[in-house]
PDBQT receptor file of N, H, CA, C and O in Angstrom, charges set to zero:
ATOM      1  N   UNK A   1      36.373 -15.935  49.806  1.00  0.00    +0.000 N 
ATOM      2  CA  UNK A   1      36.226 -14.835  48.868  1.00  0.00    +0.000 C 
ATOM      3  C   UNK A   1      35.518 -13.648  49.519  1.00  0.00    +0.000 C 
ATOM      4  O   UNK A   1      36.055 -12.566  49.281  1.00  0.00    +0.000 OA
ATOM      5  N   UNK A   2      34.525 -13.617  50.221  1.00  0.00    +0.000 N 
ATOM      6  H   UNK A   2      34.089 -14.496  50.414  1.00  0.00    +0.000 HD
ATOM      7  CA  UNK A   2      33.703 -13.301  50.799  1.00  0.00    +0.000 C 
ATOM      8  C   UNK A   2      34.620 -12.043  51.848  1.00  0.00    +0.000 C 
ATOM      9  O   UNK A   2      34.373 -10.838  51.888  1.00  0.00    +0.000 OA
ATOM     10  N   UNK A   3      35.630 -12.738  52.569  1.00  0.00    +0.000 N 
ATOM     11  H   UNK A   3      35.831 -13.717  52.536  1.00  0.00    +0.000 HD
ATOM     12  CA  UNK A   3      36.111 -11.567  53.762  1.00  0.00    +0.000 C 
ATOM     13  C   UNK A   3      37.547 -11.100  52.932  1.00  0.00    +0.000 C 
ATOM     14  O   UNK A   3      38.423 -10.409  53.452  1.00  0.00    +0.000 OA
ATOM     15  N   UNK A   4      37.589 -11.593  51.629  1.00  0.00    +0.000 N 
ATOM     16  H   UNK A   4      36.878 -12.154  51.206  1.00  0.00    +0.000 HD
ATOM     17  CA  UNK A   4      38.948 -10.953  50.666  1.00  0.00    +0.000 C 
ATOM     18  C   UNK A   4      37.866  -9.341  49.934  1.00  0.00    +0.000 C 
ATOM     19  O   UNK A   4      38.306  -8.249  49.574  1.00  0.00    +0.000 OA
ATOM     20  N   UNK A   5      36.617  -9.774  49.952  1.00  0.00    +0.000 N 
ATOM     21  H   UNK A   5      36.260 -10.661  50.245  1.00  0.00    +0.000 HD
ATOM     22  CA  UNK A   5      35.733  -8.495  49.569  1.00  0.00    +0.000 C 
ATOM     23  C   UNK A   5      35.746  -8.704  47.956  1.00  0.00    +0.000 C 
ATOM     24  O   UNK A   5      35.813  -7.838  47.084  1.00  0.00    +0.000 OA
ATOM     25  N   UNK A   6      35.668 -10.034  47.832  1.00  0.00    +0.000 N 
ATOM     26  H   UNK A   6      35.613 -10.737  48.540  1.00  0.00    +0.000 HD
ATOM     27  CA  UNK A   6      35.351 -10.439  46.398  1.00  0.00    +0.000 C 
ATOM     28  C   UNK A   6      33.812 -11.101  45.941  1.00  0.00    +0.000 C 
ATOM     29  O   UNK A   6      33.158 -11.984  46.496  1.00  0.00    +0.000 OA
ATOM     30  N   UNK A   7      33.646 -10.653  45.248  1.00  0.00    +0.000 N 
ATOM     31  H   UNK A   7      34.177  -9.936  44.797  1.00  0.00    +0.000 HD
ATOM     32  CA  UNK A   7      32.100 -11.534  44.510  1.00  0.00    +0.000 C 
ATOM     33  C   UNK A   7      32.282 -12.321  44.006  1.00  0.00    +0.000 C 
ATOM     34  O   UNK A   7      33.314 -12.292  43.335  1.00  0.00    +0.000 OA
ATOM     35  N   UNK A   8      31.565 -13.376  43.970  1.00  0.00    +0.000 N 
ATOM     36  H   UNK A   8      30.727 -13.400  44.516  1.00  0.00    +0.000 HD
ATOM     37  CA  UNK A   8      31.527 -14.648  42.671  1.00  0.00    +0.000 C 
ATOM     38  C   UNK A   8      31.219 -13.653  40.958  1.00  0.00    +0.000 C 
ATOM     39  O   UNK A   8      30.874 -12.472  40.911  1.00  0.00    +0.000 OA
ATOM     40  N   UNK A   9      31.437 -14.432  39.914  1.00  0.00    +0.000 N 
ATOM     41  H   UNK A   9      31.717 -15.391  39.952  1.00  0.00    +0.000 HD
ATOM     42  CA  UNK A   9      31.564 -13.679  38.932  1.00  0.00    +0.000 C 
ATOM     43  C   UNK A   9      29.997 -14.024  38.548  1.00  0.00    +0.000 C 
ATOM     44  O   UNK A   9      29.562 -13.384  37.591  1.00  0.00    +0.000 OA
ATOM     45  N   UNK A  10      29.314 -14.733  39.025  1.00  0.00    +0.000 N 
ATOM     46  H   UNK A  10      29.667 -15.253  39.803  1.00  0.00    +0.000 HD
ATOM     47  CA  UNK A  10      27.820 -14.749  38.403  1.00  0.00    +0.000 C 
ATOM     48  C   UNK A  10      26.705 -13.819  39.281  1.00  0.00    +0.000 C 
ATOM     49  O   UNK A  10      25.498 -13.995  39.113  1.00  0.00    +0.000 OA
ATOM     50  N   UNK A  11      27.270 -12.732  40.310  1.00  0.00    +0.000 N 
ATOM     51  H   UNK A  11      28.251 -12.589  40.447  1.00  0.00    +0.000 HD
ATOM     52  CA  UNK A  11      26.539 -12.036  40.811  1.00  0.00    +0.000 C 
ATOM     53  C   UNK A  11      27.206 -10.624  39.559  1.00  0.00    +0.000 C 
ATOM     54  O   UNK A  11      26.390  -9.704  39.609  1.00  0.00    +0.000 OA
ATOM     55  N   UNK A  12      27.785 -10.452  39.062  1.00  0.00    +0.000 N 
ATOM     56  H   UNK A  12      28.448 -11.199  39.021  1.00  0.00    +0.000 HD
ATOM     57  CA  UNK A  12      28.457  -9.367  38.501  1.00  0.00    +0.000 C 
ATOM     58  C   UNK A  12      27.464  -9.853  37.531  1.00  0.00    +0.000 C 
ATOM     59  O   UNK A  12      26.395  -9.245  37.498  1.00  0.00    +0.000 OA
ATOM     60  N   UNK A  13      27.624 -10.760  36.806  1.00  0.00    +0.000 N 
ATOM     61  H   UNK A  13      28.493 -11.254  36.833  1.00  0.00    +0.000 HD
ATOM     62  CA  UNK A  13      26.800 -11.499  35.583  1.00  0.00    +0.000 C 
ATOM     63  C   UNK A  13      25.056 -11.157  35.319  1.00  0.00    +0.000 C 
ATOM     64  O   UNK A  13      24.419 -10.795  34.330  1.00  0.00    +0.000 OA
ATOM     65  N   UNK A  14      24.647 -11.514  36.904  1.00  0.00    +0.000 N 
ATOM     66  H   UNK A  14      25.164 -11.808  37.707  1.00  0.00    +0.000 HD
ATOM     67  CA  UNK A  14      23.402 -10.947  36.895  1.00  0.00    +0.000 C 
ATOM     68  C   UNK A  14      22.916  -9.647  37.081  1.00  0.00    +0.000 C 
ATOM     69  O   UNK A  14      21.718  -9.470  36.860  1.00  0.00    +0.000 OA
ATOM     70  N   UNK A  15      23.634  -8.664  37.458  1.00  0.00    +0.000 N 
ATOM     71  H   UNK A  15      24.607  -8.808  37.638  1.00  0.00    +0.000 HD
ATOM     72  CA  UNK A  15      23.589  -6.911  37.560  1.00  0.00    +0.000 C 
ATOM     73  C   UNK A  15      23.665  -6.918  35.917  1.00  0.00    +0.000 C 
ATOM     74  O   UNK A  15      22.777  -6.280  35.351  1.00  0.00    +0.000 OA
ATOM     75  N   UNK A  16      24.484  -7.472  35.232  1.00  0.00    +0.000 N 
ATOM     76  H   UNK A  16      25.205  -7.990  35.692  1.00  0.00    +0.000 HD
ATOM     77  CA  UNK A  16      24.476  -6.821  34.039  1.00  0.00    +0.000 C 
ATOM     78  C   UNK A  16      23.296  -7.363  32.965  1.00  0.00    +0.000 C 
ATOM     79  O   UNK A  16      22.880  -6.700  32.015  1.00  0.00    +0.000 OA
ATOM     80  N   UNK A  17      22.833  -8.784  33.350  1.00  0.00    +0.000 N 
ATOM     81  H   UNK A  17      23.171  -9.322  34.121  1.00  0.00    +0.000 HD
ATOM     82  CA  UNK A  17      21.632  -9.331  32.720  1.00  0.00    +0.000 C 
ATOM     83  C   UNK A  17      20.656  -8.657  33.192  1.00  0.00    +0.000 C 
ATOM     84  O   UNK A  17      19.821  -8.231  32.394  1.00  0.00    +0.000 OA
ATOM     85  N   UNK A  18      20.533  -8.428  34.395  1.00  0.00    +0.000 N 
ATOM     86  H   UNK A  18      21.212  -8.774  35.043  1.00  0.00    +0.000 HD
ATOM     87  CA  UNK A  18      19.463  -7.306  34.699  1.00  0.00    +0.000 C 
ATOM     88  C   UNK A  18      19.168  -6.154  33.966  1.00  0.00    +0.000 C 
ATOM     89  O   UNK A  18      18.015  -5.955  33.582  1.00  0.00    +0.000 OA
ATOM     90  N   UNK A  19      20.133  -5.324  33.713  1.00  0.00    +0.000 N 
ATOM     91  H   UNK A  19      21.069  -5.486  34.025  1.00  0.00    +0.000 HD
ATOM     92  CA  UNK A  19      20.157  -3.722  33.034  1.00  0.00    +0.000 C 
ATOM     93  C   UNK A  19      20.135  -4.342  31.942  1.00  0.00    +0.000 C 
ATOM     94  O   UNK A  19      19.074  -4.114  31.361  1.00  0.00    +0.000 OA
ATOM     95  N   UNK A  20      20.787  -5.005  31.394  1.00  0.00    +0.000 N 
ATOM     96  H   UNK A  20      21.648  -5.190  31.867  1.00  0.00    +0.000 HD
ATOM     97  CA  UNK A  20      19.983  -5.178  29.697  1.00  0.00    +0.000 C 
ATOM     98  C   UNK A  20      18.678  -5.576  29.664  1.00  0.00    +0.000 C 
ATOM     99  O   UNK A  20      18.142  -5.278  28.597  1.00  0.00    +0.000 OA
ATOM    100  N   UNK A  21      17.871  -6.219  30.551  1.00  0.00    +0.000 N 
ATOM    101  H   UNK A  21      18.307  -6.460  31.418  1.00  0.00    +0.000 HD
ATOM    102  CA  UNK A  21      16.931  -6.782  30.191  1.00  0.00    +0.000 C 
ATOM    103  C   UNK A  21      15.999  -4.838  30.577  1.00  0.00    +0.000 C 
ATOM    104  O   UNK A  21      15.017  -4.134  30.342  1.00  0.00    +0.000 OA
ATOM    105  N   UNK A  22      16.627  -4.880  30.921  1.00  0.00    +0.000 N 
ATOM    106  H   UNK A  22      17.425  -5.452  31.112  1.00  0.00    +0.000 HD
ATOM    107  CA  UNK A  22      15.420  -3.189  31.163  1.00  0.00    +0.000 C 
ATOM    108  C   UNK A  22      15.752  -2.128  30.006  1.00  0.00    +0.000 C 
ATOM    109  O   UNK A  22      15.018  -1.248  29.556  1.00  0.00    +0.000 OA
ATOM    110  N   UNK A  23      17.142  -2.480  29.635  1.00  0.00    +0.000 N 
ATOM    111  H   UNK A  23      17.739  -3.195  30.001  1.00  0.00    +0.000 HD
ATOM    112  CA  UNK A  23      17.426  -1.685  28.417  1.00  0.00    +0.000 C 
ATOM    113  C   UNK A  23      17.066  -2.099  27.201  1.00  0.00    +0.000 C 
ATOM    114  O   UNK A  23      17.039  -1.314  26.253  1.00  0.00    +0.000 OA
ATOM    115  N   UNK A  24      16.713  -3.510  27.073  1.00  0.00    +0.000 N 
ATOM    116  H   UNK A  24      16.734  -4.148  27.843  1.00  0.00    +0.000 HD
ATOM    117  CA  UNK A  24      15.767  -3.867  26.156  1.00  0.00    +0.000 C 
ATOM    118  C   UNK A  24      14.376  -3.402  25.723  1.00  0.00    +0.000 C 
ATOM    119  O   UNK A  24      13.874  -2.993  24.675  1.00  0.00    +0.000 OA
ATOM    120  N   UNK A  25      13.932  -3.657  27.078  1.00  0.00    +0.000 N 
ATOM    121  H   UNK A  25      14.340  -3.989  27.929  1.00  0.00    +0.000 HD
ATOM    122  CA  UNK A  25      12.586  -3.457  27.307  1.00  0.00    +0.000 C 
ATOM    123  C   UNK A  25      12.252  -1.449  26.886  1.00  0.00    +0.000 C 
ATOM    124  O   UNK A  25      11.085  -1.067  26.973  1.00  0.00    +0.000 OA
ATOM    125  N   UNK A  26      13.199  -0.562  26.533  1.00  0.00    +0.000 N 
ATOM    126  H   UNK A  26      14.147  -0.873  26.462  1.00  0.00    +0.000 HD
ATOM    127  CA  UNK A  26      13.053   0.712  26.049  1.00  0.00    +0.000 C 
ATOM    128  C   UNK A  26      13.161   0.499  24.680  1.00  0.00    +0.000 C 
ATOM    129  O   UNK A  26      12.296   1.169  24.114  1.00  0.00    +0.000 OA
ATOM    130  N   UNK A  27      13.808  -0.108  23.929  1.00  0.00    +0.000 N 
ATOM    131  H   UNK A  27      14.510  -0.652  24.388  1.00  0.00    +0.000 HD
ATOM    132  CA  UNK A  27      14.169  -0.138  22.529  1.00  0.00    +0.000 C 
ATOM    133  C   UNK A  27      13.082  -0.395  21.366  1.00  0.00    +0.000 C 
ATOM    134  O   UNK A  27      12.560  -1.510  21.345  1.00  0.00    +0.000 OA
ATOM    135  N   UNK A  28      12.729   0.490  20.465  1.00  0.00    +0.000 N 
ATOM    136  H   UNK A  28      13.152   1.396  20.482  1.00  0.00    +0.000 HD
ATOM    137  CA  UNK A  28      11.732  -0.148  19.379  1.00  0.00    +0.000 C 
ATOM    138  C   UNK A  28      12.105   0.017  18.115  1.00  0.00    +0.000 C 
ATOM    139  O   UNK A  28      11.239   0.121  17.247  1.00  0.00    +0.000 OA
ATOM    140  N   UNK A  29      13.676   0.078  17.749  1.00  0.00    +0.000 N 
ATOM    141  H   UNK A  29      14.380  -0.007  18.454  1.00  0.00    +0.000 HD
ATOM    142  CA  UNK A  29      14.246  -0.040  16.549  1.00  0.00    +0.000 C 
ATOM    143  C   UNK A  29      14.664  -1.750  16.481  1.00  0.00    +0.000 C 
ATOM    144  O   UNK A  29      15.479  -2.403  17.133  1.00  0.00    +0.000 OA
ATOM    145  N   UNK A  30      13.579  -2.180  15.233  1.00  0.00    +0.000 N 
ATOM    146  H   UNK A  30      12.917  -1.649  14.704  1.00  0.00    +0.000 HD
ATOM    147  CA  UNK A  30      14.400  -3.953  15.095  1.00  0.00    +0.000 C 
ATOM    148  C   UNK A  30      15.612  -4.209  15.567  1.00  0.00    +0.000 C 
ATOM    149  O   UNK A  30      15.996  -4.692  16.632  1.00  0.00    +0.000 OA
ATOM    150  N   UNK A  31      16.196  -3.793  14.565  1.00  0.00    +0.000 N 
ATOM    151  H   UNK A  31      15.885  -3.400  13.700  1.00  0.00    +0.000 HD
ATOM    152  CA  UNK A  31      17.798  -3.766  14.751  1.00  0.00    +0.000 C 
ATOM    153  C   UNK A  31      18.729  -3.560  16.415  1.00  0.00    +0.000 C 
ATOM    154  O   UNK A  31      19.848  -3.904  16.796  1.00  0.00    +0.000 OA
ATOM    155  N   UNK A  32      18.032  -3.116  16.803  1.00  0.00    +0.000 N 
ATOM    156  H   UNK A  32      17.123  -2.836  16.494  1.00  0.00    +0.000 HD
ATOM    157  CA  UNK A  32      18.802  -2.747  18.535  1.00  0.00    +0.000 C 
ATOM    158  C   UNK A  32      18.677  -3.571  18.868  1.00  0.00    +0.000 C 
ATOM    159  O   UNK A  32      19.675  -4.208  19.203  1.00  0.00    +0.000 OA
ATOM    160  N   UNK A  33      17.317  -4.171  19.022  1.00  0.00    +0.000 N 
ATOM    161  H   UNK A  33      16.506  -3.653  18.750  1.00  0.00    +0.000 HD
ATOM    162  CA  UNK A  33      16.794  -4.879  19.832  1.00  0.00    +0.000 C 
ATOM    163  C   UNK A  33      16.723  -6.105  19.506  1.00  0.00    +0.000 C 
ATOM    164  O   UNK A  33      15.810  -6.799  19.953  1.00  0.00    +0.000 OA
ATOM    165  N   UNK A  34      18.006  -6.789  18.366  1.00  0.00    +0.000 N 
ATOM    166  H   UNK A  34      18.747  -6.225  18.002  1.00  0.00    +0.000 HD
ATOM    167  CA  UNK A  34      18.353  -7.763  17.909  1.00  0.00    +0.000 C 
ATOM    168  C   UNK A  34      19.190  -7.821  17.934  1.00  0.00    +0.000 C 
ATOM    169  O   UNK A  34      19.442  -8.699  17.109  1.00  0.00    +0.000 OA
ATOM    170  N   UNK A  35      20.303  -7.403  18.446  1.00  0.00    +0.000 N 
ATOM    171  H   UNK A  35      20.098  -6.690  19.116  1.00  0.00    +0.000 HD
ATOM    172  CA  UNK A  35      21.553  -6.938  18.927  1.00  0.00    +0.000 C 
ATOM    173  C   UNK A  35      21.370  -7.009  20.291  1.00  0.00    +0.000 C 
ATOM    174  O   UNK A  35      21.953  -7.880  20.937  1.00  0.00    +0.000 OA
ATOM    175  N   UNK A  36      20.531  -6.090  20.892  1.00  0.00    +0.000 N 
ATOM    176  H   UNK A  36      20.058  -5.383  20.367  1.00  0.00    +0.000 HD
ATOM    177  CA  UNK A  36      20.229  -6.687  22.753  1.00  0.00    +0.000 C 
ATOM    178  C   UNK A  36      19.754  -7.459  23.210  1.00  0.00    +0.000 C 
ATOM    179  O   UNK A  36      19.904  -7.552  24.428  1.00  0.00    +0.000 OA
ATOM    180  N   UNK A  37      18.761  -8.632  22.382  1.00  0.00    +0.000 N 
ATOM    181  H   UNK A  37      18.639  -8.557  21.393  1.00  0.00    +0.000 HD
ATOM    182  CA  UNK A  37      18.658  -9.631  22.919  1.00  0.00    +0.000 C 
ATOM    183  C   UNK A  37      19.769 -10.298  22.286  1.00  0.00    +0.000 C 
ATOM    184  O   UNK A  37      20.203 -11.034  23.173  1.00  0.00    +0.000 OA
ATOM    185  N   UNK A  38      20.542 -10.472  21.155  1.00  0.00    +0.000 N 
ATOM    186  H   UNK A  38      20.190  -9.874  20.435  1.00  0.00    +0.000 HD
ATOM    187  CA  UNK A  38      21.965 -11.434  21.566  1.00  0.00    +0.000 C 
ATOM    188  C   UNK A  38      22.574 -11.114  22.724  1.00  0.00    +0.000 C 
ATOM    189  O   UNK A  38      22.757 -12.046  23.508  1.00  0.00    +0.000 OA
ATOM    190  N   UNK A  39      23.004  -9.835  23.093  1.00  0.00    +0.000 N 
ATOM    191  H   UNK A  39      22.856  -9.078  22.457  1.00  0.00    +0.000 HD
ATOM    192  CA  UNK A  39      23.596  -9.543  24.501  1.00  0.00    +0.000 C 
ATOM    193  C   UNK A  39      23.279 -10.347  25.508  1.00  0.00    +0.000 C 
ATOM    194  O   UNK A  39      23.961 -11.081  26.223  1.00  0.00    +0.000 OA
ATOM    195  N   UNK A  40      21.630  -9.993  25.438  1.00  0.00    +0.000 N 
ATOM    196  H   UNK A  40      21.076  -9.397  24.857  1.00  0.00    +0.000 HD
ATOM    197  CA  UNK A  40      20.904 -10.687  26.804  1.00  0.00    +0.000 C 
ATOM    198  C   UNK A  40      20.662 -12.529  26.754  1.00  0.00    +0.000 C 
ATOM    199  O   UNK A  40      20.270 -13.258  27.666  1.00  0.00    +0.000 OA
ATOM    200  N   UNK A  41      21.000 -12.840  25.555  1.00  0.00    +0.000 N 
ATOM    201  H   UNK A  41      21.319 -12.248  24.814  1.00  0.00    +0.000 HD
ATOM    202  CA  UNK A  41      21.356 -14.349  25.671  1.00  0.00    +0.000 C 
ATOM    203  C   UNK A  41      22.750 -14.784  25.881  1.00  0.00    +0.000 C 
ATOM    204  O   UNK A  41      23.087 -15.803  26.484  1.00  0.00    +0.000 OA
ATOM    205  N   UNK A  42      23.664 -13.766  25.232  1.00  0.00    +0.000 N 
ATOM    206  H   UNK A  42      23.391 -12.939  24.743  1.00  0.00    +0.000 HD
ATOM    207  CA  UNK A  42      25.178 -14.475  25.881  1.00  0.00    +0.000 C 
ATOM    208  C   UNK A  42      25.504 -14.416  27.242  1.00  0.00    +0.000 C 
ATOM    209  O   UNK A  42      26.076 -15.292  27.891  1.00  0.00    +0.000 OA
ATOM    210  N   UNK A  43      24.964 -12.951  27.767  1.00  0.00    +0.000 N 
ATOM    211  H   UNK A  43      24.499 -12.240  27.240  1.00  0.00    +0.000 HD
ATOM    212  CA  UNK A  43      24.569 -12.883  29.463  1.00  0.00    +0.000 C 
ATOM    213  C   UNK A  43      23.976 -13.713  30.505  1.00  0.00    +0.000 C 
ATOM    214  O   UNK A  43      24.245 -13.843  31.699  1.00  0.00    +0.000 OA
ATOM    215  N   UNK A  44      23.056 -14.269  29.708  1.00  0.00    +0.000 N 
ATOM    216  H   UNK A  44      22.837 -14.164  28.737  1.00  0.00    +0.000 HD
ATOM    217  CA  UNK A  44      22.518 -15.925  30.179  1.00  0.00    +0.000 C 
ATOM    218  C   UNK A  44      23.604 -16.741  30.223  1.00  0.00    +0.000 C 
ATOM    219  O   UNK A  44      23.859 -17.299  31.290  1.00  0.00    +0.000 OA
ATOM    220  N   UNK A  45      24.378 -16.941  29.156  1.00  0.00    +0.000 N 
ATOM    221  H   UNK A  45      24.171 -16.487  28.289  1.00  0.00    +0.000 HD
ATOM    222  CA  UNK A  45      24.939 -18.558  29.092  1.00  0.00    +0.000 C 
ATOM    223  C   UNK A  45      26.186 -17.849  30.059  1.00  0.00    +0.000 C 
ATOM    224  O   UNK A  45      26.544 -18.372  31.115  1.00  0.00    +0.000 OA
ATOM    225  N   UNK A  46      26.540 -17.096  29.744  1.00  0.00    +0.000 N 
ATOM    226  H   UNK A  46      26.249 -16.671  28.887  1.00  0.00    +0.000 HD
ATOM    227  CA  UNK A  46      28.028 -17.005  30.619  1.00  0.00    +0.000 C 
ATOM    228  C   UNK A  46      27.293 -16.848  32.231  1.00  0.00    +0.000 C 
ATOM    229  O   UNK A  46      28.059 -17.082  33.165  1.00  0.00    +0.000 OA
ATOM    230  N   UNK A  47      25.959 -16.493  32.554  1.00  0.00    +0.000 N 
ATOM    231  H   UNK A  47      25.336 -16.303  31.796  1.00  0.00    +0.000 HD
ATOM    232  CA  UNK A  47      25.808 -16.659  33.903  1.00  0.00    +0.000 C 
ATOM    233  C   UNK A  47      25.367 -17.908  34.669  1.00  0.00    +0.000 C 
ATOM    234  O   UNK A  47      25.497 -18.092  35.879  1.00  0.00    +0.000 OA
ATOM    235  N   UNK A  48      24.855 -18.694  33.819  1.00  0.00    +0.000 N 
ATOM    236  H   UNK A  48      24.750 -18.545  32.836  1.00  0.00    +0.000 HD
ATOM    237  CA  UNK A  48      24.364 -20.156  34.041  1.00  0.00    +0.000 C 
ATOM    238  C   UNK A  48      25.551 -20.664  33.907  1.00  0.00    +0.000 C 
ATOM    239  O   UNK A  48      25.393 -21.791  34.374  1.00  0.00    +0.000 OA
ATOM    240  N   UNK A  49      26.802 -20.572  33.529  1.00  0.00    +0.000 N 
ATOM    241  H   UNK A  49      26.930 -19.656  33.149  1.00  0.00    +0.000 HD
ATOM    242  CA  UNK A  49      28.066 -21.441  33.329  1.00  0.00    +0.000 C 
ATOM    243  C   UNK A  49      28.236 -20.843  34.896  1.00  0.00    +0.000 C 
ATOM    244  O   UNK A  49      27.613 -21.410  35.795  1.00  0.00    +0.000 OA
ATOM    245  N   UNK A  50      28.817 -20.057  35.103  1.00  0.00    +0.000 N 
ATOM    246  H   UNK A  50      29.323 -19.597  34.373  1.00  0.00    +0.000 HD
ATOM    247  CA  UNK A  50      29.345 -19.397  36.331  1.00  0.00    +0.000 C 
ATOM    248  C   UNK A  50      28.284 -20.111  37.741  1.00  0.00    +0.000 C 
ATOM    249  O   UNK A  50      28.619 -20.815  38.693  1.00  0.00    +0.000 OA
ATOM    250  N   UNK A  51      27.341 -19.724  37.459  1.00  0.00    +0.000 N 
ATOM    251  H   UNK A  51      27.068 -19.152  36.686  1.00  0.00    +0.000 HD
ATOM    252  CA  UNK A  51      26.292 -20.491  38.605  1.00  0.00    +0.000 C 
ATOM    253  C   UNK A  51      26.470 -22.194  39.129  1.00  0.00    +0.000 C 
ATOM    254  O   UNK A  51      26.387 -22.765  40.216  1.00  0.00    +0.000 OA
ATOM    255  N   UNK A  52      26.788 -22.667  37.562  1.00  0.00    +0.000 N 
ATOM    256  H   UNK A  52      26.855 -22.202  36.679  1.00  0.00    +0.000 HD
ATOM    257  CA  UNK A  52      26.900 -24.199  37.683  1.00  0.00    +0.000 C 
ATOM    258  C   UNK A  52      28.064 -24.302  38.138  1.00  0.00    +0.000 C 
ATOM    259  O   UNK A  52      28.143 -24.796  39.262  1.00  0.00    +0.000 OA
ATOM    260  N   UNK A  53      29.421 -23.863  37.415  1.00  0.00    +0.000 N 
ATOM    261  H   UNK A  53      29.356 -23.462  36.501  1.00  0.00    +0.000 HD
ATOM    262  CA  UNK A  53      30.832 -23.768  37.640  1.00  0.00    +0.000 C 
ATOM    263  C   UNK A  53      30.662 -24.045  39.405  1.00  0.00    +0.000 C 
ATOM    264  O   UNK A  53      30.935 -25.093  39.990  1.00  0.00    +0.000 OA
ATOM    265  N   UNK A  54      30.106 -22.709  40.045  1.00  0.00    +0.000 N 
ATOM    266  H   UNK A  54      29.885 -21.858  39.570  1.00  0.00    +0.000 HD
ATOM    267  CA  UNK A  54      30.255 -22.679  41.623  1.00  0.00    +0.000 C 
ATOM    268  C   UNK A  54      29.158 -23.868  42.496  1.00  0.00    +0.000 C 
ATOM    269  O   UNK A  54      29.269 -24.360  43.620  1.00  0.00    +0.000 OA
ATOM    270  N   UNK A  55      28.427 -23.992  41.756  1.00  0.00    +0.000 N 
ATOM    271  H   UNK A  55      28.337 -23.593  40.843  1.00  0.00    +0.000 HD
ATOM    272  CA  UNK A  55      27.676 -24.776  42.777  1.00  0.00    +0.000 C 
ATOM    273  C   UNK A  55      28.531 -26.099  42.814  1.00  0.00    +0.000 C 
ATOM    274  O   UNK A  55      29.186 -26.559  43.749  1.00  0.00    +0.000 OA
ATOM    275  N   UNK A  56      28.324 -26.634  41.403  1.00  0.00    +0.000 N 
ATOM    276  H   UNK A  56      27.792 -26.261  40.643  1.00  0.00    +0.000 HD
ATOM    277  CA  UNK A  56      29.983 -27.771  41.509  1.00  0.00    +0.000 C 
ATOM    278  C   UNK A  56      31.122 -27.833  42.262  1.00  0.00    +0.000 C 
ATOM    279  O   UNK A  56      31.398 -28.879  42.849  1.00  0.00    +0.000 OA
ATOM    280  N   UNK A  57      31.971 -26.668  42.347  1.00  0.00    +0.000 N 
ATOM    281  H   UNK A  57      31.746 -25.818  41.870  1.00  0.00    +0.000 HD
ATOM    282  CA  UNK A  57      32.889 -26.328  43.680  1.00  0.00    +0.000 C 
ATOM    283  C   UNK A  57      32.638 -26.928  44.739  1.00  0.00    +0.000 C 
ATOM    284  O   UNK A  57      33.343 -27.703  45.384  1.00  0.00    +0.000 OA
ATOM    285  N   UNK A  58      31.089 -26.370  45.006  1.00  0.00    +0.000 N 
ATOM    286  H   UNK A  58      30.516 -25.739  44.482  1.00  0.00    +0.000 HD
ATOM    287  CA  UNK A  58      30.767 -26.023  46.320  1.00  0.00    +0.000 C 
ATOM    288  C   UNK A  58      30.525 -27.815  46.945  1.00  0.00    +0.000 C 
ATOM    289  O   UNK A  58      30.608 -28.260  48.089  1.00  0.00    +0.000 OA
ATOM    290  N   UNK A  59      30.284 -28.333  45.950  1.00  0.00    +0.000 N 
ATOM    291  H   UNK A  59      30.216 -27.971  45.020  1.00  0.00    +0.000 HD
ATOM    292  CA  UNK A  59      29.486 -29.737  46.026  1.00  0.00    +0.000 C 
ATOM    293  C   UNK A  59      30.768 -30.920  47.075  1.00  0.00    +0.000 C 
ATOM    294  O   UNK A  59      30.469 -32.088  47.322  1.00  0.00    +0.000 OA
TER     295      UNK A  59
């Protein structure tokens, strides 16, 4: 994947768990910020699937 100039999909996963977690961290309307942490928990599970998915591969 690597010399095709492709990423695994749980490095994409974590750029975007990253910026929410900082775009969280600005928010002080309840409501947003109950809405961005669901984001930032489905961002978890789909990146911990992807992480496990590959290490399994790799195994």
């Amino acid at each position: 994947m690597a010399q095709a100039g492709v990423l695994p999909e749980e490095f994409n996963l974590k750029k975007q768990l990253d910026a929410a977690h900082v775009a969280y961290a600005d928010l002080t309307d309840p409501g947003d910020r109950k809405a961005a942490m669901a984001k930032i928990a489905d961002l978890e599970m789909r990146y911990n699937m992807a992480r496990d998915a590959r290490r399994a591969f790799l195994r």
